[in-house]
VODO-758673 format. One line per field, with one value per residue (C-alpha): x negated, z, y negated; residue in one letter; chain. Coordinates in steps of 0.5 Angstrom, whole numbers, plus 2048, in hexadecimal, padded with zeros to 3 digits. Layout:
% VODO-758673
x: [X ...]
z: [Z ...]
y: [Y ...]
res: [A ...]
chain: [A ...]
***
This chain:
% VODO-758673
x: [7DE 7E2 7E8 7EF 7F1 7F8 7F9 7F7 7FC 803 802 803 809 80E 815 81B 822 828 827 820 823 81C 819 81B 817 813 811 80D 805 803 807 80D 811 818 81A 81F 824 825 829 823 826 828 830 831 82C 830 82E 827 824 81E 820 820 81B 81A 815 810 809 80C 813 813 819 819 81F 821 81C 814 812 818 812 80A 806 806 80D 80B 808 7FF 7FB 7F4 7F3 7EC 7EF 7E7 7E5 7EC 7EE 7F5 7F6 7FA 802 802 809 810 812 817 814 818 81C 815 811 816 817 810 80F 815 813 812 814 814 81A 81E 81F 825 828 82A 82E 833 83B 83E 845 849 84D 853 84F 84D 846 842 83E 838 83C 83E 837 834 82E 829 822 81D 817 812 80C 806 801 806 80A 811 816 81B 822 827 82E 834 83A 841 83E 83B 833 830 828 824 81D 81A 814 811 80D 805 804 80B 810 814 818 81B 820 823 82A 82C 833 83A 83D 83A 83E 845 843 843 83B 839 833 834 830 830 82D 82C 82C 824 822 822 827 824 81D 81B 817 819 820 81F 81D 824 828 82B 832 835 835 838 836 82F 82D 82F 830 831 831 831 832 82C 82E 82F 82E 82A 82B 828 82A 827 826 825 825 823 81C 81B 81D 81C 81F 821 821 825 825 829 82B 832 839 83A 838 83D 83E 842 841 83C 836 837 837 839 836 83A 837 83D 83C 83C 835 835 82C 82C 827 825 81F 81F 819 818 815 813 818 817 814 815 813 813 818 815 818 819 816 810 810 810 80B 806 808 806 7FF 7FD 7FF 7FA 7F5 7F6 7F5 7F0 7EA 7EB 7E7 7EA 7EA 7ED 7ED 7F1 7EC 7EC 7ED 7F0 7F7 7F8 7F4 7FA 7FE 7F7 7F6 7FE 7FC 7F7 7FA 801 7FD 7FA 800 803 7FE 7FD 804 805 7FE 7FB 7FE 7FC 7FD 7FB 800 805 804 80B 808 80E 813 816 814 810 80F 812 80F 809 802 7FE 7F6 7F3 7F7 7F3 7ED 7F2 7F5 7F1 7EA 7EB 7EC 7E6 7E2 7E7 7E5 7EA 7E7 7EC 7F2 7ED 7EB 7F3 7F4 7ED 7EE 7F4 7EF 7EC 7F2 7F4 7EC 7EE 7F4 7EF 7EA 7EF 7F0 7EA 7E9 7EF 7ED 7E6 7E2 7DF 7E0 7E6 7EB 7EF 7F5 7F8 800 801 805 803 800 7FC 7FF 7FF 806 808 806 804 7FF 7FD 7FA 7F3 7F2 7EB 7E9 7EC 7E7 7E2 7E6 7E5 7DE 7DE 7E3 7DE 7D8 7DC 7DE 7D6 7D5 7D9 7D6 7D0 7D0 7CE 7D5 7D8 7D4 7D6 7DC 7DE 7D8 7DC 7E0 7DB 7D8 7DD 7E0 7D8 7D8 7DE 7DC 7D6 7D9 7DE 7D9 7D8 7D1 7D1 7CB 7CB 7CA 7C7 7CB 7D1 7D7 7DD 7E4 7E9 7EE 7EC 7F2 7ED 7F1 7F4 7F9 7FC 7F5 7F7 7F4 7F1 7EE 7EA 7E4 7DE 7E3 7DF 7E1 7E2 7DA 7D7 7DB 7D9 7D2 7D3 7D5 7D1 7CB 7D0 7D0 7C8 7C8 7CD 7C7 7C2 7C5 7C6 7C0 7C4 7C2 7C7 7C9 7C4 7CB 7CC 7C5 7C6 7CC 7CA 7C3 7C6 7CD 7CF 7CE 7D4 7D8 7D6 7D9 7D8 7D4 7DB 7DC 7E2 7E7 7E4 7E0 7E5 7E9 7E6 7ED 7ED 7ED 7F2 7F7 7F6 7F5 7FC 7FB 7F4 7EE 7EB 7E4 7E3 7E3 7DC 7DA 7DE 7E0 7D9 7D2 7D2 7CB 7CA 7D0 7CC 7CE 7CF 7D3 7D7 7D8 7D9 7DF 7E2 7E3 7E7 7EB 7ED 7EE 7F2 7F5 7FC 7FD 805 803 7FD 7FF 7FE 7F6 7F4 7F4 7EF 7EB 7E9 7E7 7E2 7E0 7DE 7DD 7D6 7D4 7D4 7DA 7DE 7E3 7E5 7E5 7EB 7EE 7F0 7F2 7F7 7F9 800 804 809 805 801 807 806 80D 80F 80F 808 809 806 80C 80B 812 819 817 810 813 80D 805 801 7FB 7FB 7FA 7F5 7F2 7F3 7EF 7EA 7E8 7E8 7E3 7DF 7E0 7DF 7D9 7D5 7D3 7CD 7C8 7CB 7C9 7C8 7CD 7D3 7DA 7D5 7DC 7DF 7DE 7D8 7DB 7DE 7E5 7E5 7E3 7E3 7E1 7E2 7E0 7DF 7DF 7DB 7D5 7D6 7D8]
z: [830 82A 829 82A 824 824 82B 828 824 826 82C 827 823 821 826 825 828 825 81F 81F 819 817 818 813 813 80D 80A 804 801 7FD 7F6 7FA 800 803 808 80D 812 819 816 812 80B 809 80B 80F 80A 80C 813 812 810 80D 806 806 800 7FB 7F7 7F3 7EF 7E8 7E9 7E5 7E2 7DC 7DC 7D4 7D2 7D3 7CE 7CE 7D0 7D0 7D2 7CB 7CD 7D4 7D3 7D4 7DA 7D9 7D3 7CF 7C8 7C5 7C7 7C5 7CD 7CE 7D5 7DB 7DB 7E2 7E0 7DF 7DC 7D5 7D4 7DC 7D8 7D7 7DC 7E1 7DD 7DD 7E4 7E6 7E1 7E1 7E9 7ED 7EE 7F4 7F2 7F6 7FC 800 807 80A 80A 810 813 819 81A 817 810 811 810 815 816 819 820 820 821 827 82B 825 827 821 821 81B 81D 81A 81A 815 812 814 815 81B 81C 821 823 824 81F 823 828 824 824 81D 81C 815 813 80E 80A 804 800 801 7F9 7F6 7F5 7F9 800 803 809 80E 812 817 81B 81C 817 811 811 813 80D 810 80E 807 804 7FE 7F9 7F6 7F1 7F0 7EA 7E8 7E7 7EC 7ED 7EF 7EC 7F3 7F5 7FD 7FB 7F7 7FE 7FE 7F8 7F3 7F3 7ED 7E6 7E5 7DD 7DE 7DF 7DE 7E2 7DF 7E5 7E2 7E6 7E3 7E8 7F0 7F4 7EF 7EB 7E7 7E8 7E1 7E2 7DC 7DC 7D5 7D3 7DA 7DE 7E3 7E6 7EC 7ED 7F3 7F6 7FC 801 800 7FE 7F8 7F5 7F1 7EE 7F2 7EE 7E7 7EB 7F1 7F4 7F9 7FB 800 805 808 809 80D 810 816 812 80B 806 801 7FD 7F8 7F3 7EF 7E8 7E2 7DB 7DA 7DF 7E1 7E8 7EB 7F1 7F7 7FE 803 807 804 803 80B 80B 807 80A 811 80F 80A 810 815 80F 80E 816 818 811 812 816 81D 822 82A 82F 834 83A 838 83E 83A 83A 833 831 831 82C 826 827 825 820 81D 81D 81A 815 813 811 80D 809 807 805 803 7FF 7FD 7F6 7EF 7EF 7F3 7F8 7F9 800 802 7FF 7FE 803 7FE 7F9 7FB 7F4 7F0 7F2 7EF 7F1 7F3 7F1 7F7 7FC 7FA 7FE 804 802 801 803 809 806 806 80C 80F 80C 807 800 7FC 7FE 7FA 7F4 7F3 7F1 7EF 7E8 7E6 7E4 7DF 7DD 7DB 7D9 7D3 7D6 7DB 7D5 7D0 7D6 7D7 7CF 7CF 7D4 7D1 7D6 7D4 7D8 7DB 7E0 7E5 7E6 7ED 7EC 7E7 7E4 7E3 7DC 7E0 7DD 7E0 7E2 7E1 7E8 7EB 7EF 7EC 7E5 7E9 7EF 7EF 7F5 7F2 7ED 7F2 7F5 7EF 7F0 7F8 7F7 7F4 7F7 7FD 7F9 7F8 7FE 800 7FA 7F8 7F1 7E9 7E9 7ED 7E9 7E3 7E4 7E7 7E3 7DF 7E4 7E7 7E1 7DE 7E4 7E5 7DE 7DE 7E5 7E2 7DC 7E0 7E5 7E1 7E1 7E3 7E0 7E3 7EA 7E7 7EA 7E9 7EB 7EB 7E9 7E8 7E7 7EC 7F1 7F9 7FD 800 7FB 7FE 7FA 7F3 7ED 7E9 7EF 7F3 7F1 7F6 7FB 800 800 7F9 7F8 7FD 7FB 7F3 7F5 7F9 7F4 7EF 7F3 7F4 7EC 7EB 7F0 7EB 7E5 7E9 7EB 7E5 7E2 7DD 7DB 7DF 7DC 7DC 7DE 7E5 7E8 7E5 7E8 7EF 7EE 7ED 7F0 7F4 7FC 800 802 808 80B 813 814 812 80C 808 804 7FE 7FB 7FA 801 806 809 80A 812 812 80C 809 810 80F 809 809 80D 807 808 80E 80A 807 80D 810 80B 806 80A 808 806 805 80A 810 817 81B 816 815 81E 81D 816 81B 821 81C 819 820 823 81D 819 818 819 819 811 812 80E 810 80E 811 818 816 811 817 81C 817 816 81E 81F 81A 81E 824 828 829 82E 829 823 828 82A 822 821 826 825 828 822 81D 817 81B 81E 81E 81E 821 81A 819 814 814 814 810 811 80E 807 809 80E 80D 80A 809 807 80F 811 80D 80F 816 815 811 817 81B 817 817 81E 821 81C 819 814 810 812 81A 820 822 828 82A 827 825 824 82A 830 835 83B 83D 83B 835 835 82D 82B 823 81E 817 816 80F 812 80A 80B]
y: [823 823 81F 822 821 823 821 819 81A 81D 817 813 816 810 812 80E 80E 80C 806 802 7FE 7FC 802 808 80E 810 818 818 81A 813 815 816 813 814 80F 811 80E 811 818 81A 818 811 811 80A 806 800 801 7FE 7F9 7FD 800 807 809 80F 80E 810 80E 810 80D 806 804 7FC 7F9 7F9 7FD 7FD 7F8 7F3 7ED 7EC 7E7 7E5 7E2 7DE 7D7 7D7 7D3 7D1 7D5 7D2 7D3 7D1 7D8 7DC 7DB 7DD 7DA 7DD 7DD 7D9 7D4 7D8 7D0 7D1 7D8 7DA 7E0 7E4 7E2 7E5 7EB 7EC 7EB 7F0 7F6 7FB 7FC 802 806 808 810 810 810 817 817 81C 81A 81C 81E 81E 824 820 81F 818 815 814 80E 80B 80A 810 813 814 816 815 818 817 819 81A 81F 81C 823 826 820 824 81E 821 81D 820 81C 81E 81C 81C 820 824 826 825 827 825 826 822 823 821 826 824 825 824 81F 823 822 828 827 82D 82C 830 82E 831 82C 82F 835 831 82E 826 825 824 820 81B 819 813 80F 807 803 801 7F9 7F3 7EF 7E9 7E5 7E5 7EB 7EA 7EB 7F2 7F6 7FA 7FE 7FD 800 7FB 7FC 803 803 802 809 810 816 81C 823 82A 830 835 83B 83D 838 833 82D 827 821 81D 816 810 809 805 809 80C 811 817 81E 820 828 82A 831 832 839 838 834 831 82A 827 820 81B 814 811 811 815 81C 820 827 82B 82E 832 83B 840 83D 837 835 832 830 82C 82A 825 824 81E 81E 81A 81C 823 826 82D 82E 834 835 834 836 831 837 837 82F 82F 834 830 82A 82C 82F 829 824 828 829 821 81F 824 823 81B 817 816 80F 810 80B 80F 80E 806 801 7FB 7FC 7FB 801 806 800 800 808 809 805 808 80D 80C 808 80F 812 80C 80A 811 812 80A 809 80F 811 80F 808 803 802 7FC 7F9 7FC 802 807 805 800 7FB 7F4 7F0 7F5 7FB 7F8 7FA 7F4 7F6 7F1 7F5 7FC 7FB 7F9 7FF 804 802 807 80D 80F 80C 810 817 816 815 819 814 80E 812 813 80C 80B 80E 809 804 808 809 803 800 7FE 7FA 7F6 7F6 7F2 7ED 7EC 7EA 7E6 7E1 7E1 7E6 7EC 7F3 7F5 7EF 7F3 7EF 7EE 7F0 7F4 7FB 802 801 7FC 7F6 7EF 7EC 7E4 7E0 7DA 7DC 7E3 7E2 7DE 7E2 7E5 7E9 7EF 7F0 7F3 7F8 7FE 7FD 7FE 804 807 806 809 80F 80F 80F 814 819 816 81B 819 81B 816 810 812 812 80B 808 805 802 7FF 7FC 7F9 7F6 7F3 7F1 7ED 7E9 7E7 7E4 7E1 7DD 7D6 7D3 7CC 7C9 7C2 7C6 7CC 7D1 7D7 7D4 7D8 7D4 7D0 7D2 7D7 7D9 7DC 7E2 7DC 7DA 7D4 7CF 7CD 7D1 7CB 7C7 7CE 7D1 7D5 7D7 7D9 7E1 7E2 7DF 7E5 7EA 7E8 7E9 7EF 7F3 7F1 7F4 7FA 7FB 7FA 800 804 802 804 80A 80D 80A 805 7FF 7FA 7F3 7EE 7E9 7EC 7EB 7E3 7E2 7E5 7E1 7DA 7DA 7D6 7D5 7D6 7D0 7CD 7C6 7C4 7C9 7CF 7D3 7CF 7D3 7D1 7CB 7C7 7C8 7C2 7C3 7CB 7CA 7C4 7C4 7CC 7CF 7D4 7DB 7DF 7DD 7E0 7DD 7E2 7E7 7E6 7E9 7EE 7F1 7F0 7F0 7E9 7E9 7E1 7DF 7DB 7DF 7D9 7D5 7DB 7DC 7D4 7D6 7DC 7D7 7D1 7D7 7D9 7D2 7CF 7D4 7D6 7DD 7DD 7DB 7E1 7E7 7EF 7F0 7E9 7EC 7F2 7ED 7E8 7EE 7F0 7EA 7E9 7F1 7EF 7E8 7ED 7EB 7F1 7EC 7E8 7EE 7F2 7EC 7EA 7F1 7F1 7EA 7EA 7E6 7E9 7EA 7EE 7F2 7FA 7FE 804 807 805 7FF 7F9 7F5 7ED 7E9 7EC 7EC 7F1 7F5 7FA 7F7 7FC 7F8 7F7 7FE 7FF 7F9 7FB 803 800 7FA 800 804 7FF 7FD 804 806 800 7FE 7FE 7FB 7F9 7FC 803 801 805 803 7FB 7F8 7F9 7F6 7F8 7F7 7FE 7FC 801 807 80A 810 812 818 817 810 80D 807 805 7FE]
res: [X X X X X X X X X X X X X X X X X X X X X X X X X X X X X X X X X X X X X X X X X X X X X X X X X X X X X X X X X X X X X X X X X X X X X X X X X X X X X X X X X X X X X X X X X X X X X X X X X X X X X X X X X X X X X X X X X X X X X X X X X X X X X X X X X X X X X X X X X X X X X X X X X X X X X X X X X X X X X X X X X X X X X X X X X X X X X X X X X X X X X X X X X X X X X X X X X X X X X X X X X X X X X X X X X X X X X X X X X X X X X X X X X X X X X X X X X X X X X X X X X X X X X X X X X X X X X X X X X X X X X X X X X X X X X X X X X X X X X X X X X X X X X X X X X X X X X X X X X X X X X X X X X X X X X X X X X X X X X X X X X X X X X X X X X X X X X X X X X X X X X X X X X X X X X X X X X X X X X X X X X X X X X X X X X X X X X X X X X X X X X X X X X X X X X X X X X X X X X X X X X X X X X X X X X X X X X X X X X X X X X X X X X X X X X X X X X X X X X X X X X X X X X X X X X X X X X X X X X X X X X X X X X X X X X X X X X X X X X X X X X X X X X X X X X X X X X X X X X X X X X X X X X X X X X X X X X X X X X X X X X X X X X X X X X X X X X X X X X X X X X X X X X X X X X X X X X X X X X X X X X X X X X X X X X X X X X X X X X X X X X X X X X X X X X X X X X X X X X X X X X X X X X X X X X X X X X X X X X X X X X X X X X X X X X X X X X X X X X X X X X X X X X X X X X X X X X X X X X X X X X X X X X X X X X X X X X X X X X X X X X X X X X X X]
chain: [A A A A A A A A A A A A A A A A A A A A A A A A A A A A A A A A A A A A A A A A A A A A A A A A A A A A A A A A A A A A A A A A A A A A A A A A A A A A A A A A A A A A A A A A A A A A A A A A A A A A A A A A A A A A A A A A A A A A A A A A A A A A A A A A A A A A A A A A A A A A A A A A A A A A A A A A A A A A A A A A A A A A A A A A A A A A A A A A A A A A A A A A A A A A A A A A A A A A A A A A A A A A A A A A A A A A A A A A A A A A A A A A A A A A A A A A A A A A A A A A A A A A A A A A A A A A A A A A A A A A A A A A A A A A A A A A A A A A A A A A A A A A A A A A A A A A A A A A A A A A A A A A A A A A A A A A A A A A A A A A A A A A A A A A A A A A A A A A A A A A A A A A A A A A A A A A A A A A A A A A A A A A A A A A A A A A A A A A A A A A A A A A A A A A A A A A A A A A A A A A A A A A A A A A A A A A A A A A A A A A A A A A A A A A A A A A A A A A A A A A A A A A A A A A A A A A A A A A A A A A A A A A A A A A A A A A A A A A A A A A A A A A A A A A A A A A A A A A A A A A A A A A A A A A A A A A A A A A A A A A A A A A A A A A A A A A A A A A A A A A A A A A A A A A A A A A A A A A A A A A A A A A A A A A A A A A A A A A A A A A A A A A A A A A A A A A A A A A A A A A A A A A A A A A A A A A A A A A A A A A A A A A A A A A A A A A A A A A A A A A A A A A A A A A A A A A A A A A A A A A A A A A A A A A A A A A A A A A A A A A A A A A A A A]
***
């Protein structure tokens, strides 16, 4: 029997009541989104501890101009200036200036901040207090965000929706306030930059600094406006279009649109572009309609995972966020950049893509039935090829060197960890193979074949030959995905040396596909590379970490990615099984992140241990915290770390479906002994 679709979902629709100050609701289509409080526009922001976002993928913003500073300012690490090496900007040291500047800019804007002002019968704003019976719900098979309380007594609805295609969000009120005249919307717009070097202290908006920006609103006709807004050499525009009242200017940078007339239902629509764009109008009637039926297409084309008829009492829990996670990831990170971690809620490290999380991301998409979310993002790196090309020649290596943090020209950003990870550098190369795998044409080659190339070109050149060992090596200075080892002293981390291997085979399969020659390097360094690192019988994070289960116990468990998330061709089962049984033994996993939990319980899924792979994937410890609203909740600077829904989704895939190469068996990753009943349609076994 198949699944009933829109039954798995509905049970699983996000309600809240009253403030859930860690829980905002979102709206949006992976270019946009629209982040709301419990009145269905973001009139109480202070009431929450989540920032109340709208964002889009175009909207970045460099304080004093694009080009105030370059790396050519920063200081240079480790660079090898007998072959034109340039090194990496690691230090911020006498040059702090620039080097935080460079990590700051360009960073995404907040596009405004739109909520209702509301009134007593006596005139007097209304404050959160004043609020009551708040009922919120949003409807996830249409993508229809429905709010109802009462302010002074009086009911209020709203619906909320962004458009599946547009920058746009439209609203619909209906209450008996609007014709007294005691409800109107504010629109409000902040000032850009940080104001703090700290990326953990830049999460809220900036209402400081009024002659930073401008705002310039100009009514075009009945009931239309455009709001143009600049900042040194950036800008956007806000087209808004409203059923009737008349919008007025209260203050520099503020607006309010009144909604008072002879209707008790009112509304909006407010349509976010880059400068000089000229969008048509589109109704927020219509907007709710297409909303509605891209929703539906969305749940109905994917692929599907119910747990309903399980015995163990936690599958309702992993069902709810299976399914939540769907609907963010597709709203947060699925737009045309990679995303950042807190996708478009607010801002985590500025806004700022970080390349390693792309797979966490995004590696889901299409082993769920949704390729076409990955291949939105995957044309990003043809973009800025020559950017990556560039980089891999400055430090001395050939192809294109994908940077882990960086802007949307693809520039990398001053760090102290960033510049010497590495296990971004595979990730392009299995995106695409997934997106082959999904459409296995001459097009689809020709068209991330240099992608592939080039990052298969620049990994062979990086691995070193050690002569007196006759062997590849790779690093120093190498930072692993566990980021807490020192740079000049690692090298060989355990994951980074599979997966380097893996996704060379991947490129010589792209080379034979095509019936091009492939680089001679790549078959060298997958010949001679090194073995994985092994002491007492465990897998270490590296070569040089003796003390990875005593001292560096707390970060990443990286070395169990080399098999779960790879196949692990040369990793040994049982020292593998005997490397889990450490990790869960002696780990600390308070100081675990989001995508750990989902790592691990691939890890034992492949060994066969289907207790252990649950056990994990619902370890109960913060970091592994799932909120009302869906988001993978970190600590009070990460409220929502996306890189662990999509960790949890492409753990379920390969639990419920298999993998390559493993057991014909029904859900192999689950355990055998009846607790779990797992039914699913349209999973991908491409892992």
């Amino acid at each position: 029997m198949a699944i009933d679709r829109k039954a798995l979902v509905t049970r699983h629709n996000p309600v809240t009541r009253g403030i859930l100050p860690l829980s905002p609701l979102s709206v949006g289509n992976g270019e946009f989104a629209f982040t709301a409080d419990f009145t269905g526009l973001q009139t109480f922001p202070d009431e929450y501890e989540a920032p109340l976002g709208t964002q889009s993928q175009w909207g970045w913003h460099s304080s004093g101009g694009r080009s105030l500073w370059s790396l050519r300012d920063v200081r240079m690490q480790y660079g090898r200036p007998e072959i034109g090496a340039e090194g990496y900007p690691l230090q911020a040291e006498d040059r702090e200036e620039p080097y935080h500047w460079l990590r700051q800019n360009p960073h995404r804007l907040q596009l405004g901040q739109i909520g209702f002002v509301l009134r007593s019968a006596e005139g007097e704003l209304l404050s959160s207090q004043e609020m009551t019976g708040a009922e919120q719900v949003l409807d996830l098979w249409t993508g229809v965000l429905t709010s109802r309380f009462e302010a002074a007594g009086v009911p209020v609805t709203v619906r909320t929706a962004c458009h599946p295609s547009l920058d746009q969000l439209a609203v619909d009120v209906e209450s008996a306030l609007i014709p007294d005249g005691r409800l109107d919307i504010s629109i409000r717009f902040p000032a850009p930059g940080v104001t703090s070097r700290s990326w953990d202290r830049t999460t809220g908006l900036n209402w400081g600094g009024a002659d930073s920006h401008h705002t310039q609103a100009a009514v075009t006709a009945a009931n239309r406006a455009i709001v143009k807004r600049s900042m040194d050499e950036d800008g956007y525009e806000v087209h808004l279009h409203w059923t009737q009242g008349a919008l007025k200017r209260t203050g520099m940078h503020e607006l309010l649109l009144e909604c008072g007339g002879p209707s008790r239902h009112f509304a909006f629509v407010a349509r976010f572009t880059p400068p000089g764009e000229e969008p048509a109008a589109v109704s927020a009637q219509e907007t709710f309609g297409e909303s509605e039926r891209h929703w539906e297409q969305f749940w109905r084309s994917g692929a599907a995972v119910e747990l309903s008829e399980s015995r163990d009492p936690r599958a309702a829990e992993l069902e709810r966020r299976i399914v939540l996670s769907q609907f963010l990831l597709a709203i947060h990170s699925a737009g045309s950049l990679p995303p950042q971690e807190t996708g478009l809620l607010y801002n985590s490290w500025f806004g700022k893509p970080h390349l390693e999380m792309h797979y966490w991301h995004a590696y889901h998409f299409p082993l769920w039935g949704r390729t076409s979310l990955l291949k939105r993002s995957m044309g990003w790196y043809r973009q800025i090829l020559p950017v990556a090309q560039t980089l891999a020649r400055s430090q001395g290596y050939e192809g294109a060197r994908w940077p882990k943090m960086v802007g949307p020209a693809g520039d990398q950003s001053p760090s102290s960890v960033a510049p010497l990870l590495i296990w971004q550098q595979p990730h392009p190369i299995e995106l695409a193979e997934l997106l082959y795998l999904s459409e296995p044409t001459e097009e689809t080659l020709r068209g991330f074949a240099d992608i592939v190339w080039e990052s298969a070109d620049f990994m062979a050149s990086f691995a070193a030959w050690d002569e007196e060992r006759k062997r590849y090596v790779l690093g120093p200075p190498v930072i692993p995905a566990q980021e807490n080892h020192k740079g000049i002293t690692t090298w060989n981390p355990t994951y980074e040396l599979e997966y380097w291997r893996h996704s060379l085979e991947t490129a010589r399969r792209w080379a034979a596909r095509l019936g091009r020659p492939e680089n001679p390097k790549w078959s060298e360094v997958i010949g001679s590379l090194s073995p994985l690192p092994v002491a007492n019988g465990v897998y270490l994070a590296h070569e040089n970490a003796p003390d990875t289960f005593t001292v560096k116990n707390h970060d990443h468990p990286s070395m169990l990615g080399a098999l779960g998330m790879l196949p692990g061709k040369l990793v040994d089962p049982e020292a593998m099984r005997r490397t889990l049984a450490k990790v869960r033994e002696c780990w600390r996993w308070d100081s675990a992140w989001g995508w750990d939990f989902p790592m691990a319980a691939m890890t034992a899924a492949r060994l066969g241990d289907g207790a252990a792979a649950v056990d994990l994937l619902l370890m109960d410890v913060q970091k592994n915290t799932y909120l009302p609203n869906g988001h993978n909740y970190q600590n009070g600077r990460l409220m929502a770390y996306l890189p662990g829904n999509g960790g949890l989704l492409i753990a379920v895939a390969l639990m419920a479906a298999g993998w390559q190469g493993g057991p014909d068996d029904p859900a192999p990753g689950f355990p055998k002994d009846g607790s779990w009943t797992v039914r699913s349609e349209g999973l991908k076994v491409w892992m």
